[in-house]
gemmi code that builds the backbone of each chain (N, CA, C; Angstrom):
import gemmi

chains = {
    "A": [
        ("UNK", (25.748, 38.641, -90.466), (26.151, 39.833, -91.219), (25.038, 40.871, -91.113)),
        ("UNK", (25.462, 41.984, -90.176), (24.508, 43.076, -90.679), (24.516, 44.351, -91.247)),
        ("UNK", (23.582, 43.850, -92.974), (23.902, 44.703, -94.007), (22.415, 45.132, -93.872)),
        ("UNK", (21.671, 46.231, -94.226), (20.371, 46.173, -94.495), (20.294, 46.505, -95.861)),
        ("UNK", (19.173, 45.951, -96.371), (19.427, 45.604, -98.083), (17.930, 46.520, -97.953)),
        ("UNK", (17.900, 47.442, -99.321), (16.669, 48.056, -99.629), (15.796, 47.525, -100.349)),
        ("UNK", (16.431, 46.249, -101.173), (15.038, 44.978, -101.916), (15.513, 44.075, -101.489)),
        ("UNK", (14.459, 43.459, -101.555), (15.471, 41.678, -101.262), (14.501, 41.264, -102.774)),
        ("UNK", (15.318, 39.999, -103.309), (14.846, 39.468, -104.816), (15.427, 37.835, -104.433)),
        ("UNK", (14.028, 37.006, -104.192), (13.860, 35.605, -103.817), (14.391, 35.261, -105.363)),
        ("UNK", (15.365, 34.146, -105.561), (16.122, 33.958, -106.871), (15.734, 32.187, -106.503)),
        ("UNK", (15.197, 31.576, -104.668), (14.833, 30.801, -104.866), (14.686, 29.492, -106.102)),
        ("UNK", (15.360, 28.629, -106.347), (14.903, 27.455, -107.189), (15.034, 27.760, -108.933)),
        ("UNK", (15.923, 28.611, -108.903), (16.050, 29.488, -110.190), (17.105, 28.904, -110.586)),
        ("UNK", (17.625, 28.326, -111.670), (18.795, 28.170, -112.156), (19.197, 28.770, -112.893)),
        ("UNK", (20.491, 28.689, -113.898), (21.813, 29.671, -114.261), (20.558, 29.918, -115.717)),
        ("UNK", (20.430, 30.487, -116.339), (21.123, 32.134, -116.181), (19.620, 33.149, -115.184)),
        ("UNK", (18.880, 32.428, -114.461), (17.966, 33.751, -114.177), (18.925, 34.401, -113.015)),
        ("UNK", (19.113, 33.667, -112.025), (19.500, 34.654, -111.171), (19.955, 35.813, -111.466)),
        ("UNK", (20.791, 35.580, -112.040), (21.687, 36.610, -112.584), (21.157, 37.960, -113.817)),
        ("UNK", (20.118, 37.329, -114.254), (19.405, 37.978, -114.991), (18.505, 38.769, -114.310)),
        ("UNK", (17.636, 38.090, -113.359), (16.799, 39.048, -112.129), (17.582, 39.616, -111.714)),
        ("UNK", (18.816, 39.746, -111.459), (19.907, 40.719, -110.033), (19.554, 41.641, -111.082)),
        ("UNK", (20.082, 41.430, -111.900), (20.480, 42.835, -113.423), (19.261, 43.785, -113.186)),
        ("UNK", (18.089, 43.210, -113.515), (17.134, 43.687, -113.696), (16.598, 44.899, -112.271)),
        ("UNK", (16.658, 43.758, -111.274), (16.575, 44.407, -109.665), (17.777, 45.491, -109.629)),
        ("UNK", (19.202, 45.144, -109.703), (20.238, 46.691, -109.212), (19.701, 47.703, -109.909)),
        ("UNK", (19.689, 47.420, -111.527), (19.133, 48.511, -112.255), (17.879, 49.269, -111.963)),
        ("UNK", (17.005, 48.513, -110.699), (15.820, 49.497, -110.664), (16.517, 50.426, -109.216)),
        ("UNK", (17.552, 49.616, -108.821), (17.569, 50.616, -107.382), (18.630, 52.087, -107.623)),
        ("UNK", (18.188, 53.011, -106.558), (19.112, 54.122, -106.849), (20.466, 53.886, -106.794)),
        ("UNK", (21.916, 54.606, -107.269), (22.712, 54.176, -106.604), (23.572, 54.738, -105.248)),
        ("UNK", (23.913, 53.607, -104.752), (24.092, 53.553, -103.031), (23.189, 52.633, -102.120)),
        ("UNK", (22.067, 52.042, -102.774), (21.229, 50.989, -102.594), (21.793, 50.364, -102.295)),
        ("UNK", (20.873, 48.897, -101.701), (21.850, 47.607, -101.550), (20.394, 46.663, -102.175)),
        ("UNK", (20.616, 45.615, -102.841), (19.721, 44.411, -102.775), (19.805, 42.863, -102.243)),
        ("UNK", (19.420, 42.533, -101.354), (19.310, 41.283, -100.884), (19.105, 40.260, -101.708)),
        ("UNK", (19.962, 39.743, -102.128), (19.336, 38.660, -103.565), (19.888, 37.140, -102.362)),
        ("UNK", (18.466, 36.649, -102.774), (18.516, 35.097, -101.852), (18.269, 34.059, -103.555)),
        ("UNK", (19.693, 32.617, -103.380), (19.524, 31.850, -104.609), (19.887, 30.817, -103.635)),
        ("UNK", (19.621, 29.490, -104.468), (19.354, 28.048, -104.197), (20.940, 27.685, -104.969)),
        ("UNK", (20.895, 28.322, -106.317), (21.874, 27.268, -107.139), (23.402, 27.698, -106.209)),
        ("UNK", (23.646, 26.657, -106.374), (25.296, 26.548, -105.937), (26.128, 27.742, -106.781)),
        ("UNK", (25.901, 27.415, -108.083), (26.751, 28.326, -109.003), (26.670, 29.537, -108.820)),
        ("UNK", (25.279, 30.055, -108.263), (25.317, 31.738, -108.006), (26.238, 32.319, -107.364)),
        ("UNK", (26.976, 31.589, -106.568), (27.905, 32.303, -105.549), (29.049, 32.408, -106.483)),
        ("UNK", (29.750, 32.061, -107.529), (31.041, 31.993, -108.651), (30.182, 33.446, -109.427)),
        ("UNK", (28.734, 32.965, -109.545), (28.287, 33.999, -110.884), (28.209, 35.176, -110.037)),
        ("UNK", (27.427, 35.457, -109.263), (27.541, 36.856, -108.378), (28.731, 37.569, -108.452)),
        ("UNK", (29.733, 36.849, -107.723), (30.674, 37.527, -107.857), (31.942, 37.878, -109.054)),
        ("UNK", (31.527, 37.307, -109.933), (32.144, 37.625, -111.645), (30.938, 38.549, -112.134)),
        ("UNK", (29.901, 38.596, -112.079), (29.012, 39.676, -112.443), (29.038, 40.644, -111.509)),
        ("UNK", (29.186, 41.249, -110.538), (29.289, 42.623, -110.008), (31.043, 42.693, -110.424)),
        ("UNK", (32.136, 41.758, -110.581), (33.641, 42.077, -111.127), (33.603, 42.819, -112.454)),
        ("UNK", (32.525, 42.132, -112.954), (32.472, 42.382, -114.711), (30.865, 44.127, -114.589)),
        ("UNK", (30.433, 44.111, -113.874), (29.171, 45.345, -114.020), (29.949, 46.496, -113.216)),
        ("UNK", (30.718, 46.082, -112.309), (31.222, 47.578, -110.967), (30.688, 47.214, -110.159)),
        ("UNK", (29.584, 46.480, -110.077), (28.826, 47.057, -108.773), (29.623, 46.085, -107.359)),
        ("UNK", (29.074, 46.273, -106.281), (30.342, 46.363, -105.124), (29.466, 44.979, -104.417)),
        ("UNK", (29.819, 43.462, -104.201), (29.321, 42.884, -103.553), (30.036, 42.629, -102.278)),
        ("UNK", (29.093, 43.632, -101.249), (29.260, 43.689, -99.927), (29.524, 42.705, -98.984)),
        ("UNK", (29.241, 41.289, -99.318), (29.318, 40.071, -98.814), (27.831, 38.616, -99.493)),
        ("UNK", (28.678, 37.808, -98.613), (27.587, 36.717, -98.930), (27.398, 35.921, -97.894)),
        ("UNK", (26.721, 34.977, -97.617), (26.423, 34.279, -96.113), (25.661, 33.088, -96.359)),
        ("UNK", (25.859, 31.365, -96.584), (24.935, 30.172, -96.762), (24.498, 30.146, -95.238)),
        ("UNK", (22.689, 30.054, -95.881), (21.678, 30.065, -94.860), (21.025, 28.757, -95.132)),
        ("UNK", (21.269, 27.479, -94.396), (20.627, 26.420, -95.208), (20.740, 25.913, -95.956)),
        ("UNK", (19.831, 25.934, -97.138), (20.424, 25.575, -98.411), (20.639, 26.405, -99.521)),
        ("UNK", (20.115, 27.713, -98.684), (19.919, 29.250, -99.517), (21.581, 30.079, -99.446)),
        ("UNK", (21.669, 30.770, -100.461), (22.757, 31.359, -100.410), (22.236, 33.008, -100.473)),
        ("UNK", (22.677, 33.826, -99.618), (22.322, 34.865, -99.761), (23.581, 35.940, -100.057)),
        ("UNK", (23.306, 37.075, -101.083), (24.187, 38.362, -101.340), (23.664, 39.529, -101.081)),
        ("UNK", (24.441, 39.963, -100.487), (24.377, 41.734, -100.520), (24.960, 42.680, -101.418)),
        ("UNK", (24.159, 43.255, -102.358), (25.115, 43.819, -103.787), (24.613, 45.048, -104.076)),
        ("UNK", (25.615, 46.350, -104.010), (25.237, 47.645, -103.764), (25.315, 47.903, -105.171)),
        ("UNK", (24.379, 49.116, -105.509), (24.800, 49.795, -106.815), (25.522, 50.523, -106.794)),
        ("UNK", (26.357, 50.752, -107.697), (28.174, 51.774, -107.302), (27.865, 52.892, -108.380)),
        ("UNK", (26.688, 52.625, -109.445), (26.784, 53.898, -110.668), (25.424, 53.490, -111.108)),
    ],
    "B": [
        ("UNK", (42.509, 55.103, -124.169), (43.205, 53.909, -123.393), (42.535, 52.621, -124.502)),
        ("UNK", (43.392, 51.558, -125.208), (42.768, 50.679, -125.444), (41.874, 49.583, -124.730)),
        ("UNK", (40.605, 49.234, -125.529), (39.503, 48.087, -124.731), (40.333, 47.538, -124.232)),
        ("UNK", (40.468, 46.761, -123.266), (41.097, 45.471, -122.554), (40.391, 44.203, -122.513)),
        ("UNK", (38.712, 44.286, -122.277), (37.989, 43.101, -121.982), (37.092, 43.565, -123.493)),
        ("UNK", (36.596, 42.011, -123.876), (35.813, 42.185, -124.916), (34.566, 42.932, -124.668)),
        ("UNK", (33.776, 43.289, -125.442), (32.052, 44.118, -125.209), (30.874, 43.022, -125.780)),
        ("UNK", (31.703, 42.486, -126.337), (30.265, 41.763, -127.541), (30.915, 40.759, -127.706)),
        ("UNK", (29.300, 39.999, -127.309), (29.111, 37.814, -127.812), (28.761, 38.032, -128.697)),
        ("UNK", (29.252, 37.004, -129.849), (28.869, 36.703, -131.128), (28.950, 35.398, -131.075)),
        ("UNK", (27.579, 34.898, -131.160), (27.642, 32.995, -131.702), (26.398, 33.023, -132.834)),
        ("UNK", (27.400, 31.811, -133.166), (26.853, 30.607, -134.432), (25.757, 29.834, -133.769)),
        ("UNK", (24.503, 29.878, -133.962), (24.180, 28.639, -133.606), (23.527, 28.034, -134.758)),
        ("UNK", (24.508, 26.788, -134.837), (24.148, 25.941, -136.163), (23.135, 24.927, -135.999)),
        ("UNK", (22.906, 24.532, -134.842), (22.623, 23.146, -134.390), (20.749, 23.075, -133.908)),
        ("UNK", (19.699, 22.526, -134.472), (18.432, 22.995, -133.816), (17.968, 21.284, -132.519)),
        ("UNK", (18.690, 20.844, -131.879), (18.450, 20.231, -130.972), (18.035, 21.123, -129.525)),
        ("UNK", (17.561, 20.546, -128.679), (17.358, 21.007, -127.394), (18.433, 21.526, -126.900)),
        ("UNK", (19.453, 20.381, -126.637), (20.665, 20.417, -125.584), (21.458, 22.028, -126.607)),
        ("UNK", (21.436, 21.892, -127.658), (22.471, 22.893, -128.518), (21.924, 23.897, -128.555)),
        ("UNK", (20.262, 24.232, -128.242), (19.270, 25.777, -128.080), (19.997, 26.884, -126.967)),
        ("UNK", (20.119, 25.870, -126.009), (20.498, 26.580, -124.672), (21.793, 27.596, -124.516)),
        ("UNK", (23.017, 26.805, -124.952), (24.137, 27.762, -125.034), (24.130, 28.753, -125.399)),
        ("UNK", (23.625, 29.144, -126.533), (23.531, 30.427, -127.335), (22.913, 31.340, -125.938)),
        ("UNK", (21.491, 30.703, -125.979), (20.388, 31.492, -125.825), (21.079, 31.972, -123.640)),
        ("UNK", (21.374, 31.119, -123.029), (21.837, 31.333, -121.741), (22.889, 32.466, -121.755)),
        ("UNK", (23.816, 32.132, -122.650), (24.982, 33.068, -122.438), (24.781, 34.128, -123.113)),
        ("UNK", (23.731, 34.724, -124.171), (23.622, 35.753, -124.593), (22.811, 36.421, -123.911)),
        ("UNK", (22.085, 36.192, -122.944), (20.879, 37.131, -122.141), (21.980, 36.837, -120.682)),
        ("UNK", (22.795, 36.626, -120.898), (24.064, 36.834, -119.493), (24.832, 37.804, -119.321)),
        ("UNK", (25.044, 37.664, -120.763), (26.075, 38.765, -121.502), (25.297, 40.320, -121.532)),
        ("UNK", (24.192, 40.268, -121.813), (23.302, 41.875, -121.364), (23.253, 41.600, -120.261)),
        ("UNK", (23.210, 41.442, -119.261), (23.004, 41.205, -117.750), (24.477, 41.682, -117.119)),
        ("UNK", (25.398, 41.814, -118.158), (26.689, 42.021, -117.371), (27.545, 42.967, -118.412)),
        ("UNK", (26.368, 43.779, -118.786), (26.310, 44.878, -119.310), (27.496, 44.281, -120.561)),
        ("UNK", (27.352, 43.378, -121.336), (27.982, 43.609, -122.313), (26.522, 43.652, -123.942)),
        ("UNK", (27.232, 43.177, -125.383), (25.894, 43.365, -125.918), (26.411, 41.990, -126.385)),
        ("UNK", (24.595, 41.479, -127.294), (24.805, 40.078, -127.775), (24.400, 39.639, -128.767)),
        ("UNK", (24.501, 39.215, -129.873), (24.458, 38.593, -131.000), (24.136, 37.352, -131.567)),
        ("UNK", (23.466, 36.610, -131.765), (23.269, 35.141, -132.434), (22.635, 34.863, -133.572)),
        ("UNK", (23.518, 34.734, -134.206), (23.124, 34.000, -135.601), (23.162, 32.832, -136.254)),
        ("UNK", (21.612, 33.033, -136.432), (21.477, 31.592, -136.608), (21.048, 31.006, -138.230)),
        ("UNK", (21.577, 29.119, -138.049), (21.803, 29.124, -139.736), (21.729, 28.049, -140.004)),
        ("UNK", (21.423, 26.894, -140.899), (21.202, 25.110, -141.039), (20.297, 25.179, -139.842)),
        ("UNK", (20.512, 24.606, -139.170), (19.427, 23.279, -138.235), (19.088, 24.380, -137.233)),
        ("UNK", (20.075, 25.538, -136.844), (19.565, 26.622, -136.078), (18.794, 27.163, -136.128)),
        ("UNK", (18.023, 27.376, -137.462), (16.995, 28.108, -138.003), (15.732, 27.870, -136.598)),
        ("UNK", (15.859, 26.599, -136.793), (14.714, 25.911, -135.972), (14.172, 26.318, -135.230)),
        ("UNK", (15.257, 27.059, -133.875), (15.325, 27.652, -132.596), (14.468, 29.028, -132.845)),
        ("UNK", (14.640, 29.227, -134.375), (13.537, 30.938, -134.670), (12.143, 30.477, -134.803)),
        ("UNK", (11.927, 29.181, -135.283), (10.852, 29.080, -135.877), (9.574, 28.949, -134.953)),
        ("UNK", (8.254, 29.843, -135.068), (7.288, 30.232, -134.285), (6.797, 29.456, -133.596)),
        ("UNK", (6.541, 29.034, -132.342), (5.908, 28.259, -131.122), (6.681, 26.800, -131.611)),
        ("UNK", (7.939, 26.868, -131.601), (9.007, 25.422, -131.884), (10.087, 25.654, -130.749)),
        ("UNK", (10.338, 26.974, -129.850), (11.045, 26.815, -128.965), (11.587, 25.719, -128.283)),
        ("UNK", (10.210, 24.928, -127.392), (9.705, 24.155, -126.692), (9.625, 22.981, -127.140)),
        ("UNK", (9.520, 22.797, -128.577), (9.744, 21.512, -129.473), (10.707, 20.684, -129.618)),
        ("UNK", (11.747, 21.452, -129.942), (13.223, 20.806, -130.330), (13.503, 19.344, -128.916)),
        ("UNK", (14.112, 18.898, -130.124), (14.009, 17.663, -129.653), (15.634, 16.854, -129.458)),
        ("UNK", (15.768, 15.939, -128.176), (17.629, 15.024, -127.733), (17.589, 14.447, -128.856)),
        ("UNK", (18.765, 14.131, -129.586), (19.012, 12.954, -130.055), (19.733, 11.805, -129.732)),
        ("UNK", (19.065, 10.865, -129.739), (19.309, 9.819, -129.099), (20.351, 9.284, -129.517)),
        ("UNK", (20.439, 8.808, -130.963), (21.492, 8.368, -132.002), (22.357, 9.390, -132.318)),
        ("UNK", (23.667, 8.414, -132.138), (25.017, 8.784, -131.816), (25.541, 9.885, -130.636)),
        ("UNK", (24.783, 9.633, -130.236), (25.106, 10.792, -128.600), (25.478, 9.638, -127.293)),
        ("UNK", (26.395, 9.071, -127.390), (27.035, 8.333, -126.163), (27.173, 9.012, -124.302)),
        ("UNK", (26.667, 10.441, -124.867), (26.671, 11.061, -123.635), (25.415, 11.416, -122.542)),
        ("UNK", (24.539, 10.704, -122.902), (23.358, 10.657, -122.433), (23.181, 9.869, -121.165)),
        ("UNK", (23.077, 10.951, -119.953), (22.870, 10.408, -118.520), (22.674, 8.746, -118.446)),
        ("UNK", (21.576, 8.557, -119.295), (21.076, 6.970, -119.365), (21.620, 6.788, -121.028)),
        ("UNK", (22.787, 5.814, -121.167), (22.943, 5.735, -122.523), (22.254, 4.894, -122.926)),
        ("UNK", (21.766, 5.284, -124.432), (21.296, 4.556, -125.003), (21.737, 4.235, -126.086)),
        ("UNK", (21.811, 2.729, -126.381), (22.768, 2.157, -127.409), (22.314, 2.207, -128.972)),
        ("UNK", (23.232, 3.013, -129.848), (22.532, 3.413, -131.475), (21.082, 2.616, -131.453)),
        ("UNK", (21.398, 1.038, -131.752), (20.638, 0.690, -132.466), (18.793, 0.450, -131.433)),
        ("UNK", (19.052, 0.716, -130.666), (17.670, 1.008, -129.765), (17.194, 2.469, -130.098)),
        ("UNK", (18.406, 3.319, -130.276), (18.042, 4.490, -130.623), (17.040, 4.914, -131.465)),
        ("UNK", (17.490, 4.209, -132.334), (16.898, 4.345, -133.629), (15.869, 3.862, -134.020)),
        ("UNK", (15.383, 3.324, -133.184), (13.779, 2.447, -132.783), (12.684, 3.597, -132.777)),
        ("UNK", (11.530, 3.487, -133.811), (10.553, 4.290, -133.450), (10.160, 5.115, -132.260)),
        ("UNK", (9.647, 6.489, -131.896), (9.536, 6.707, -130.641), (10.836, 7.263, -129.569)),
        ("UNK", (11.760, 6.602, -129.565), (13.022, 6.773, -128.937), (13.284, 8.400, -129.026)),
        ("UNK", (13.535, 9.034, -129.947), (13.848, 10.528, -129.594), (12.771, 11.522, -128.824)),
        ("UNK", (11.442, 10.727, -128.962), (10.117, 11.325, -128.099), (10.708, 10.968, -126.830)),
        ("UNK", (11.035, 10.270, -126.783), (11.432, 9.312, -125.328), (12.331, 10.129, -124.342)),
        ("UNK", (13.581, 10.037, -125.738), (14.686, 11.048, -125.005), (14.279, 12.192, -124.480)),
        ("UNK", (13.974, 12.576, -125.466), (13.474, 14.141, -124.876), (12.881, 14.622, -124.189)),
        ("UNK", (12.029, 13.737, -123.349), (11.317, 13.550, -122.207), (11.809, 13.344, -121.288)),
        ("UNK", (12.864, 12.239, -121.502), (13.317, 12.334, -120.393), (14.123, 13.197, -119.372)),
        ("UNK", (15.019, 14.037, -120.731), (15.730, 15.350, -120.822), (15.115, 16.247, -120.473)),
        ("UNK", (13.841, 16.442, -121.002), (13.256, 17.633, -120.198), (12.150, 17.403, -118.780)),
        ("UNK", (12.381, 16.090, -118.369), (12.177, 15.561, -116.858), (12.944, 16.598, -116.191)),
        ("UNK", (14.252, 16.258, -116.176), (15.413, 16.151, -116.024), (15.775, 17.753, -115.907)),
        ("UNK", (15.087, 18.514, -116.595), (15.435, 20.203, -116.694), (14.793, 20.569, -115.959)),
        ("UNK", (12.812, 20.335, -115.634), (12.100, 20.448, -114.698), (12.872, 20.702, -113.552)),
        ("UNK", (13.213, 19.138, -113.182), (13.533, 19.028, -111.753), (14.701, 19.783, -111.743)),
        ("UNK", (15.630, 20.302, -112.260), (16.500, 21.239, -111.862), (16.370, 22.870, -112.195)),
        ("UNK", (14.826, 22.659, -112.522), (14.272, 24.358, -112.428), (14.800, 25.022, -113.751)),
        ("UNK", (15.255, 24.225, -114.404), (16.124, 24.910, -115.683), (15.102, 25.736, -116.423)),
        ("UNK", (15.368, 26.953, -116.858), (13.730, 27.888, -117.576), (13.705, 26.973, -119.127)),
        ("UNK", (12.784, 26.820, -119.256), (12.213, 26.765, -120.814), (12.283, 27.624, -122.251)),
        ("UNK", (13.189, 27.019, -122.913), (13.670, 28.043, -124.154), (13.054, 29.289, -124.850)),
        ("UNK", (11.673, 28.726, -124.612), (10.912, 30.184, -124.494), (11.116, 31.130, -124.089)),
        ("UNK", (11.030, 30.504, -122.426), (11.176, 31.602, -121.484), (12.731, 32.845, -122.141)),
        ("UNK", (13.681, 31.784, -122.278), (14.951, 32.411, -122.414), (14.937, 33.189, -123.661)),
        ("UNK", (14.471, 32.786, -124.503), (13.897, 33.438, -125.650), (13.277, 35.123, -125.388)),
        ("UNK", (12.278, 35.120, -124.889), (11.822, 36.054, -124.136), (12.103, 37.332, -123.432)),
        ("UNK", (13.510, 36.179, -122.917), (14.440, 37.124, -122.136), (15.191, 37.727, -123.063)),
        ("UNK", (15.625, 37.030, -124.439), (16.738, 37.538, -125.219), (15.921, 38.766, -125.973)),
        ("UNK", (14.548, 38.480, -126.454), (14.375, 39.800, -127.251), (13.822, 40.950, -126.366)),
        ("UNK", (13.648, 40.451, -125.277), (13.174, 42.104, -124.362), (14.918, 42.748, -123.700)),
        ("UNK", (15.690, 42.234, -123.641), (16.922, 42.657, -123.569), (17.610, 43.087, -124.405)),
        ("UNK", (17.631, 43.026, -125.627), (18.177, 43.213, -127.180), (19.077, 42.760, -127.173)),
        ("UNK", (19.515, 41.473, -127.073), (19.972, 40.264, -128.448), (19.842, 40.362, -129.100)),
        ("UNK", (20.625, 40.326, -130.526), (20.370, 41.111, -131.856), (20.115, 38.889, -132.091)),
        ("UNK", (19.002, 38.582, -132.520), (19.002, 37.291, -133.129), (18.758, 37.255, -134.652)),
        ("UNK", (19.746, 36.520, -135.329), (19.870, 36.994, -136.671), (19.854, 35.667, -137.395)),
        ("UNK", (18.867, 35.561, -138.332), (18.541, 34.287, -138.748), (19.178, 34.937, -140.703)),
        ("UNK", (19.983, 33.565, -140.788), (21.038, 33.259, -141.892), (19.672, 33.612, -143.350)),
        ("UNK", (19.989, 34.228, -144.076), (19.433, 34.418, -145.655), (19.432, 32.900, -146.359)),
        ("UNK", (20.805, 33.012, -146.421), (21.278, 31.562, -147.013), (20.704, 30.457, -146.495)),
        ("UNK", (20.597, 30.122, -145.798), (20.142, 29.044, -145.278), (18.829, 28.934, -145.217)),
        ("UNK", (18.028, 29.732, -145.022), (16.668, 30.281, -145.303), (16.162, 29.931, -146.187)),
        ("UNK", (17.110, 30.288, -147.200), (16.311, 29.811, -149.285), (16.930, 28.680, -148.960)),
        ("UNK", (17.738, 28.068, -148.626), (18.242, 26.527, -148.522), (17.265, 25.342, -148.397)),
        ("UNK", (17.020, 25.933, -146.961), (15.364, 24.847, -146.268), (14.319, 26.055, -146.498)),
        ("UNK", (14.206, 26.346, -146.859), (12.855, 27.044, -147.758), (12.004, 26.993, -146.581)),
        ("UNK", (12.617, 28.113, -145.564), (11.893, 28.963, -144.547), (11.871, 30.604, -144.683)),
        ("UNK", (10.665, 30.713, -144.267), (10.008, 31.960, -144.905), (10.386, 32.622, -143.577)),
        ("UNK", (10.527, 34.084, -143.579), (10.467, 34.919, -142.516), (8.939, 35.268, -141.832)),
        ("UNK", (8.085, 35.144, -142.228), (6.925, 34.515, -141.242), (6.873, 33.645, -140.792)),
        ("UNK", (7.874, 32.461, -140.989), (8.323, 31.253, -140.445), (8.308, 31.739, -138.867)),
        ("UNK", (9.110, 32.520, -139.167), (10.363, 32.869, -137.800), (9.395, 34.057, -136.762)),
        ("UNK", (9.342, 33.863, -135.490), (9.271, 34.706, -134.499), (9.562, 36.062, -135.220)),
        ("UNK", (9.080, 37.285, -134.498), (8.896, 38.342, -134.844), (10.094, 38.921, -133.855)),
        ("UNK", (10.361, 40.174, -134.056), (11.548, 40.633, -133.061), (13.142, 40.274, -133.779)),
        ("UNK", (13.246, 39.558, -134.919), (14.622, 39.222, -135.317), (14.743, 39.777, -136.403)),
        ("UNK", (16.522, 39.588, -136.936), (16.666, 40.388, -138.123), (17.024, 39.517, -139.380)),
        ("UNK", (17.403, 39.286, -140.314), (17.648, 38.699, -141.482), (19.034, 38.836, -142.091)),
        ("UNK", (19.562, 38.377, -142.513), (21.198, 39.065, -142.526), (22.164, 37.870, -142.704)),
        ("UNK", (23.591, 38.318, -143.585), (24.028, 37.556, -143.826), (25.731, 37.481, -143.121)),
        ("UNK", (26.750, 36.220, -143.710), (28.003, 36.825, -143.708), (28.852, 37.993, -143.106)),
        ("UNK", (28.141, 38.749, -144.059), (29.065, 40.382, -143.709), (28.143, 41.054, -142.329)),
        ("UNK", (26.996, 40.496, -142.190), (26.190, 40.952, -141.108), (27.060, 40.892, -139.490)),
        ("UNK", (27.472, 39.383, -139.401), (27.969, 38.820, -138.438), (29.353, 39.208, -138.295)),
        ("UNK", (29.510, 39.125, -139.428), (31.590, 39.504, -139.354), (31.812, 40.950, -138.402)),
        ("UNK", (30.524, 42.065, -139.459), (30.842, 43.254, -139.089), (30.632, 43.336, -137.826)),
        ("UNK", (29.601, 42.462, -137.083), (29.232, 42.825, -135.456), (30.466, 42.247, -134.721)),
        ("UNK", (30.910, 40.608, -135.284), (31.854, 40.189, -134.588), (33.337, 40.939, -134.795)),
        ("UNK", (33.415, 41.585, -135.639), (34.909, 42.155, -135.910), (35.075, 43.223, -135.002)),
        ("UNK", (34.391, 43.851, -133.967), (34.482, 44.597, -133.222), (34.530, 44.197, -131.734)),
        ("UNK", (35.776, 43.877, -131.395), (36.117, 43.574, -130.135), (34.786, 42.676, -129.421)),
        ("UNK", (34.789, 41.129, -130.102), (33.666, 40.360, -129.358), (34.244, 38.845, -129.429)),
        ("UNK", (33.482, 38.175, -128.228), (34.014, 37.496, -127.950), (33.128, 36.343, -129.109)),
        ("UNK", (33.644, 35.056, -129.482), (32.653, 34.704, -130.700), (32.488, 33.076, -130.341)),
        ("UNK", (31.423, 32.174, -130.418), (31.186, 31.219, -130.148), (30.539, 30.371, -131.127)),
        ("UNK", (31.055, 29.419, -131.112), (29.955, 28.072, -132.625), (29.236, 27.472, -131.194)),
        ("UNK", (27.921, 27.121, -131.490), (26.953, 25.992, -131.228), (26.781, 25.310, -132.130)),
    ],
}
model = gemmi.Model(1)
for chain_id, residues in chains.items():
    chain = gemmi.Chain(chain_id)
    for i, (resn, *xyz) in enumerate(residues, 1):
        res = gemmi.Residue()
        res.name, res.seqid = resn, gemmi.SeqId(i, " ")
        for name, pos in zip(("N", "CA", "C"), xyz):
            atom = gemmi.Atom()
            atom.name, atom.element = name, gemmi.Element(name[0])
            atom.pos, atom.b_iso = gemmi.Position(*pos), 0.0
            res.add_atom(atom)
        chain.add_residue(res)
    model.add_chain(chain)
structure = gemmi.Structure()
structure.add_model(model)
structure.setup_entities()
């Protein structure tokens, strides 16, 4: 997949609720039209990602398992 | 146009064990994260979860909990030591799955604004003082919770 992401945010070895709590924190610092690269370990991030940009607006561009890493691409829409 | 999706968590948390800290505290710093707002009030054994550098304390219970990865049978339970035990082992067990530390989540809830609202009543009950309790929370009763929860929120017991 080639998206180019303007942060990337290692969510690495993090379980439920940070990831999701760091994304928040990370979209909210980027402008919007950004993208952030968020790389997670937990399985569940891939259900939570995408019910949290359903439930915030923001637009998740895709996702891609790298290993044992799961990676998202998640733009800010506002 | 009427709301359609709720805006606001409202939970009870009654319960001051380990395993019963987490729910509240996970899904209310989720719930600001996904831009909604969040609420927990806490009351009986919940108090606990306020009370200053006890985050990290709270403790499994061993007795009468049949649901314990490794069960352990009442009456061993109840053997000196055993809930030190449990809880060790439980929070082995959180380690290795990276799970954050109630603190931590704690942390997260009052720099996000979680409104955490520790019960009056219950307070003069077990005769805990509000210097008891972490700094950053509010005091409040009944009508406190109703009024936050009566406004389109979604509401939870621990």
């Amino acid at each position: 997949m080639a998206i180019n992401a303007d942060q990337v945010l290692d969510c690495s070895g993090l379980a439920c609720p940070m990831p999701i709590i760091k994304t928040k924190k990370a979209v909210d610092g980027l402008q919007v039209g950004q993208v952030l690269q968020m790389i997670a370990t937990d399985p569940g991030s891939v259900s939570d990602v995408e019910a949290w940009t359903k439930k915030t607006g923001h637009e998740l561009l895709g996702h891609q398992k790298d290993g044992d890493k799961f990676v998202f691409f998640i733009k800010r829409t506002k | 146009m009427a709301e359609t999706t709720a805006k606001r968590l409202a939970i009870i948390a009654g319960h001051g064990t380990l395993d019963a800290a987490y729910p509240p505290l996970i899904l209310s710093t989720s719930a600001i994260a996904m831009d909604m707002e969040a609420a927990i009030f806490f009351t009986f054994y919940g108090l606990n979860i306020l009370k200053k550098g006890q985050a990290d304390k709270l403790k499994v219970a061993p007795i009468a909990n049949p649901a314990m990865p490794i069960p352990v049978p009442n009456i061993i339970g109840m053997l000196p030591g055993m809930t030190h035990m449990a809880t060790g082992m439980m929070k082995s067990w959180m380690k290795k799955a990276k799970v954050a530390k109630l603190s931590e989540l704690m942390e997260v809830a009052l720099e996000s604004g979680v409104r955490l609202i520790a019960c009056q009543m219950t307070m003069d009950v077990m005769g805990i003082k509000k210097e008891d309790l972490i700094d950053g929370i509010e005091i409040g009763g009944a009508a406190t919770f109703l009024e936050y929860a009566s406004q389109n929120a979604i509401v939870l017991t621990f």
